[in-house]
Each structure stands twice: as structure tokens, then as C-alpha cells.
N, C-alpha and C positions, 0 to 999 in steps of 0.2 A: 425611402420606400423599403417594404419588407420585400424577401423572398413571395409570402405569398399575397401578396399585394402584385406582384411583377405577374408573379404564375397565374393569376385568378384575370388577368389583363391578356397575354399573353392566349391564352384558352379561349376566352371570349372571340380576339381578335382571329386564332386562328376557325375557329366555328363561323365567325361572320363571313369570311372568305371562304370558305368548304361550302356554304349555304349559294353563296355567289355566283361558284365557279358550276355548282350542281344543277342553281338554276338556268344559267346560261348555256351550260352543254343540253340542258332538256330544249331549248326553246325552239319552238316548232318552223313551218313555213307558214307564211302569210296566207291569206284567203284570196291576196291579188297579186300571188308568186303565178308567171305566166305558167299555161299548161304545158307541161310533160312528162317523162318518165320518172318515175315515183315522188310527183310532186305530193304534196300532203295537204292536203283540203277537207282534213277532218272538222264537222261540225261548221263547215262553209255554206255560205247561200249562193247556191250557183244557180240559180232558178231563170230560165232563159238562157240561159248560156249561149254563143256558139261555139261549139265545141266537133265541129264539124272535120272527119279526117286526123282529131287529133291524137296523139300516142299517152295515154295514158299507163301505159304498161307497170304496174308495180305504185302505184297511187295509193294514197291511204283517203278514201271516199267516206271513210266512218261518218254513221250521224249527218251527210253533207246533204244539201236539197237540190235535187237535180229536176226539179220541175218545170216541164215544158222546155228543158235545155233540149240543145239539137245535138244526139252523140253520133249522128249519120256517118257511117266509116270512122271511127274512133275505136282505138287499139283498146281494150281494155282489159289484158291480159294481165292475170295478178291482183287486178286491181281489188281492194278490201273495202266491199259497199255494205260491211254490217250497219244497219241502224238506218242506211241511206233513203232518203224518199225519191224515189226513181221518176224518171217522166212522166208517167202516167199518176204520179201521186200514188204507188202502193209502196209501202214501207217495206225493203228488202230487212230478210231474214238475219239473224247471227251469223257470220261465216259465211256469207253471200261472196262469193268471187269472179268476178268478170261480166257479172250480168246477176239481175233482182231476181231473188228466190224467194 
């Protein structure tokens, strides 16, 4: 094998693992990681939920659909409901936090 036979192998192999390790460190929480403090339920169908009492303090609610869910006493401080369709079915605002604007 040449030098840049090794080198051109070598590059590939470390780019494949850079790609790996980039996407693993990104990889999000599930849509059925149980509820609480800054679980990430971004673009989640939570629609019915009970989510009654629960702490969602620091949540990432992006995009998530909270229709007809029950947030009765639920903490929802911090919580990041840009894009969210809120119980009532009205689509919270950009920068929505703690509650649908």
C-alpha cells in the first residue's frame, strides 16, 4: 500500500467515526421518555395525555401536540412550547414559554 492509499483510508475512517460520535451525542429523548424536568418532547404527539400535577419545568415542547392533554397542576416553568398545538388546539406562538401565546 501507498502512503496515500493508507492516508486517503485513514481520513475516510476517521470522518466516519466524527459523523458517529456527532450523531450520537445529538440524539434526542424519546416521545415515550416518562414526564419531567426538561424531558424533550419536541415534535411529540402527546394529544390526551395525563399529565396531571406533572413537573415539566425546563421541557423542550417544540412543535409537540398537546391536544386535549390534561396539564391540571403541571409545572411548566421554562418549558419551550414554540410551534406547540396547546389543548385547546391553538398553535402557540415563537418563543412561547410556560404557557400558549
Amino acid at each position: 500500500m501507498t502512503f496515500k492509499t493508507i492516508f486517503g483510508r485513514t481520513a475516510f475512517l476517521a470522518a466516519a467515526l466524527t459523523l458517529f460520535l456527532t450523531a450520537a451525542s445529538e440524539a434526542k429523548a424519546g416521545c415515550q421518555d416518562p414526564a419531567g424536568p426538561g424531558v424533550d418532547w419536541s415534535n411529540c404527539d402527546k394529544s390526551g395525555a395525563d399529565l396531571i400535577d406533572v413537573n415539566l419545568s425546563g421541557a423542550n415542547l417544540t412543535n409537540a401536540n398537546l391536544t386535549n392533554a390534561n396539564l391540571s397542576g403541571a409545572i411548566t416553568l421554562s418549558a419551550d412550547l414554540s410551534g406547540a398545538t396547546w389543548m385547546d388546539g391553538q398553535v402557540c406562538a415563537e418563543g412561547s414559554v410556560m404557557g400558549c401565546d
